[in-house]
C-alpha positions as CSV (number, residue, x, y, z in Angstrom):
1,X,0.0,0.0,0.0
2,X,1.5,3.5,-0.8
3,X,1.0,6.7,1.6
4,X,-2.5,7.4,1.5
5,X,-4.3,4.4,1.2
6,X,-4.1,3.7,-2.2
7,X,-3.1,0.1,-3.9
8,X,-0.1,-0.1,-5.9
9,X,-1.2,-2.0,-9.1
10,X,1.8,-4.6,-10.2
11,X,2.8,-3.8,-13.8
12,X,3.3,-7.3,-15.9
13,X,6.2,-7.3,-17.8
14,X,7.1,-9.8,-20.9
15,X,7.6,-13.4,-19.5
16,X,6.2,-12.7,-16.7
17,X,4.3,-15.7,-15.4
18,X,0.8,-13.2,-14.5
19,X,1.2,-11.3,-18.2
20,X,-0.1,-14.7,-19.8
21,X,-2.7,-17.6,-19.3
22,X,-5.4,-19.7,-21.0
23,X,-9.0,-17.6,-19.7
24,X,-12.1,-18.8,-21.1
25,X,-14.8,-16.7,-21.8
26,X,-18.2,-17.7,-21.6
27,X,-21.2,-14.9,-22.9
28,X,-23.9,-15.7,-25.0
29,X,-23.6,-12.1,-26.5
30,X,-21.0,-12.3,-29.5
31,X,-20.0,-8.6,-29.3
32,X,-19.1,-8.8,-25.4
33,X,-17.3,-12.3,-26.1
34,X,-15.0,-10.1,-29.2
35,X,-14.4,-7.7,-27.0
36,X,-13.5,-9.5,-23.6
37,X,-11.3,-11.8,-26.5
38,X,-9.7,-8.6,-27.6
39,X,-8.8,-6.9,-24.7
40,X,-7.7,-10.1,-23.2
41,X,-5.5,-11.1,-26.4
42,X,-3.7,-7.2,-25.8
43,X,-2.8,-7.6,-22.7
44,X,-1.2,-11.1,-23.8
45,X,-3.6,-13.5,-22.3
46,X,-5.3,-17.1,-24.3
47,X,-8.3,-16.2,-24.8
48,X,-11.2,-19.1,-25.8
49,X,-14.7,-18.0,-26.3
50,X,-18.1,-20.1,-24.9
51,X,-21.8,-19.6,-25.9
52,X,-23.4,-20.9,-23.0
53,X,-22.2,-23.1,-19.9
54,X,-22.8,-26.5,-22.1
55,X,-20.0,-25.3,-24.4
56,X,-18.0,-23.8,-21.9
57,X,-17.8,-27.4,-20.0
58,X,-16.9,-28.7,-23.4
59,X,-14.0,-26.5,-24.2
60,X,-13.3,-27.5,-20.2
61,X,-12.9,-31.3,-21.2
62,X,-10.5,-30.5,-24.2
63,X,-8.0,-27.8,-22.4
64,X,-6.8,-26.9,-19.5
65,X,-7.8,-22.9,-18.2
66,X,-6.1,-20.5,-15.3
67,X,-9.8,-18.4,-15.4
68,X,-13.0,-18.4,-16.5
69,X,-14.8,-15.5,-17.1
70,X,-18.5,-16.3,-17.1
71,X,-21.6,-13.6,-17.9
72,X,-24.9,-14.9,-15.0
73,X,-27.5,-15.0,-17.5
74,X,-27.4,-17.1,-20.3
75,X,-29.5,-19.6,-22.0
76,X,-29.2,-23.8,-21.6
77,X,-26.8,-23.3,-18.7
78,X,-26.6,-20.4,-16.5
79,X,-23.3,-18.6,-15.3
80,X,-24.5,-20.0,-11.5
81,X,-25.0,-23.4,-13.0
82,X,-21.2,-23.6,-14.7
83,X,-20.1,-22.1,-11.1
84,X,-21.3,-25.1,-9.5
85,X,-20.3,-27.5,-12.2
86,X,-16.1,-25.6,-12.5
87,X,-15.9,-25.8,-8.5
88,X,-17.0,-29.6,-8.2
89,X,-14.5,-30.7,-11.3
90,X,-11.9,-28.1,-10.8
91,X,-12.2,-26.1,-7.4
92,X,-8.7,-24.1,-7.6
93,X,-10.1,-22.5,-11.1
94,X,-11.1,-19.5,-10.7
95,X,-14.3,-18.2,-11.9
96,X,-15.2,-14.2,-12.5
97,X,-18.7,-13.2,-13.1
98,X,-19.3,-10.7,-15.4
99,X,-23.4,-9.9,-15.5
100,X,-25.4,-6.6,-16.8
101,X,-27.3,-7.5,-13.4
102,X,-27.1,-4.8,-11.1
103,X,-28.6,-7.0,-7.7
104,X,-26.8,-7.0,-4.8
105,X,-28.2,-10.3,-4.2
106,X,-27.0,-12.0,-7.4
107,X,-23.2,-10.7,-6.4
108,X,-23.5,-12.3,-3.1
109,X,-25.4,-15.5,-4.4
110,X,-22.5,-15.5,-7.2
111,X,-19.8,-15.2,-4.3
112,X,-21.2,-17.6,-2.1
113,X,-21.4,-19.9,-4.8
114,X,-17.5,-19.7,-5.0
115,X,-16.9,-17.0,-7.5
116,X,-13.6,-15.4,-6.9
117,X,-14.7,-12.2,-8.5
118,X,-17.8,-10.0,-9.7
119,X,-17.6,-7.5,-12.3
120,X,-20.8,-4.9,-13.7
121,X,-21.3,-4.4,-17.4
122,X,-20.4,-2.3,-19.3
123,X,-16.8,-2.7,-16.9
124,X,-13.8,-0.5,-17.6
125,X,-11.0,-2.6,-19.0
126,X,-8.6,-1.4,-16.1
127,X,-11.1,-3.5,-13.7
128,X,-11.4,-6.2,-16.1
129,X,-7.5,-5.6,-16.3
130,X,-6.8,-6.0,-12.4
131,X,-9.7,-8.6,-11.8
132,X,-7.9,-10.8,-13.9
133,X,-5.0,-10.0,-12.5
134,X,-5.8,-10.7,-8.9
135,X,-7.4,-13.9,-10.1
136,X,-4.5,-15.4,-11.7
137,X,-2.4,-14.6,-8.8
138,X,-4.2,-16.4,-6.3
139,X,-4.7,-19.2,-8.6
140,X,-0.7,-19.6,-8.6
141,X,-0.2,-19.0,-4.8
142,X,-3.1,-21.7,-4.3
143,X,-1.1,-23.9,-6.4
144,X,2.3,-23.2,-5.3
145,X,1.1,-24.0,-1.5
146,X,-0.7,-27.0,-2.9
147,X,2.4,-27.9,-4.1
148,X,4.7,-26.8,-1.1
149,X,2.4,-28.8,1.0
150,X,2.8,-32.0,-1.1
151,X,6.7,-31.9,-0.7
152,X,6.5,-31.6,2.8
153,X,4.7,-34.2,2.7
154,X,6.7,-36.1,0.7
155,X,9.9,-35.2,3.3
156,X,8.5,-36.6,6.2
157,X,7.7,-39.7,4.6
158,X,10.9,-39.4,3.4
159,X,12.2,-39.0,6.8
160,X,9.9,-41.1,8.9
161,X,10.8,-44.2,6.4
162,X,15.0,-43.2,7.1
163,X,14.1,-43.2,11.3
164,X,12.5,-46.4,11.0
165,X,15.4,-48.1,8.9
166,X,17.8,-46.4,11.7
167,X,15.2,-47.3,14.6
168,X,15.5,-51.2,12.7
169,X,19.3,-51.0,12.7
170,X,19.4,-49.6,15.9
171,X,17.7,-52.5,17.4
172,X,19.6,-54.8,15.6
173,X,22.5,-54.0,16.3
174,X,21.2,-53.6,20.4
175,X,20.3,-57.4,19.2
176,X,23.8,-58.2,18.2
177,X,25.7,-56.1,21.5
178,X,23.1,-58.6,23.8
179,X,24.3,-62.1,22.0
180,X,28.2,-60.7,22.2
């Protein structure tokens, strides 16, 4: 935080590890889809598009996403339905909602649901911007204390399996000072 209160936001340079990542985008309004795709693309994201939550489960299936960006209301699936559907197959990808709906209750319904984030149309691409931003960073410190966690893990069975070979040897050779 600088003086004052107000957030510095991190500048992504080229390579850097937040600057790029597959996001799907699921609107069933074309122009919104171009333009999230487009603004996206610029700032060097992956963008894939979705009609509905159906598709958006199929392009799921064949590729593997750091974000979904997901409008509420759409037909066949909803944006709450694909929600529930992303956090039971994949519950570290995050999921921004991105509705016209101005209802508090939708937002906290959306959030409650598991969302990560909720953004109003028509958004300002500096939001969209940082939203996406934010999302992809806790995605990768999720992951890197998933995986941080699964070497510890790994150590101490690492070291519990060495103490019991010592503890064995130990006792054998306890065995062996006893016949002597």
């Amino acid at each position: 935080l600088l003086a004052g209160g107000i957030r510095k936001m991190r500048v992504l340079g080229p390579g850097d590890p937040l600057s790029t990542g597959k996001i799907l985008i699921v609107d069933d309004e074309e122009p919104i889809r171009e333009v999230l795709a487009s603004l996206l693309e610029a700032a060097g994201y992956e963008p894939t598009t979705a009609t509905d939550g159906t598709d958006a489960l199929k392009c799921l299936d064949r590729a593997a996403f750091d974000l979904v960006l997901s409008d509420i209301l759409m037909p066949v699936m909803d944006g709450l339905e694909l929600l529930k559907e992303i956090h039971e197959r994949e519950p570290d990808l995050p999921v921004v909602m991105v509705t016209a709906m101005n209802d508090i209750s939708a937002a906290i319904g959306a959030l409650r649901t598991g969302a990560y984030d909720y953004l109003l149309k028509p958004f300002d691409k500096d939001q969209l911007y940082f939203s996406v931003l934010r999302a992809l960073e806790h995605r990768r410190l999720v992951l890197e204390n998933r995986n941080y966690q699964e070497g510890l893990e790994r150590l101490v069975a690492e070291r519990t399996a060495q103490l019991s070979e010592t503890l064995r040897e130990l006792e054998q050779s306890y065995d062996y000072t006893l016949e002597a």
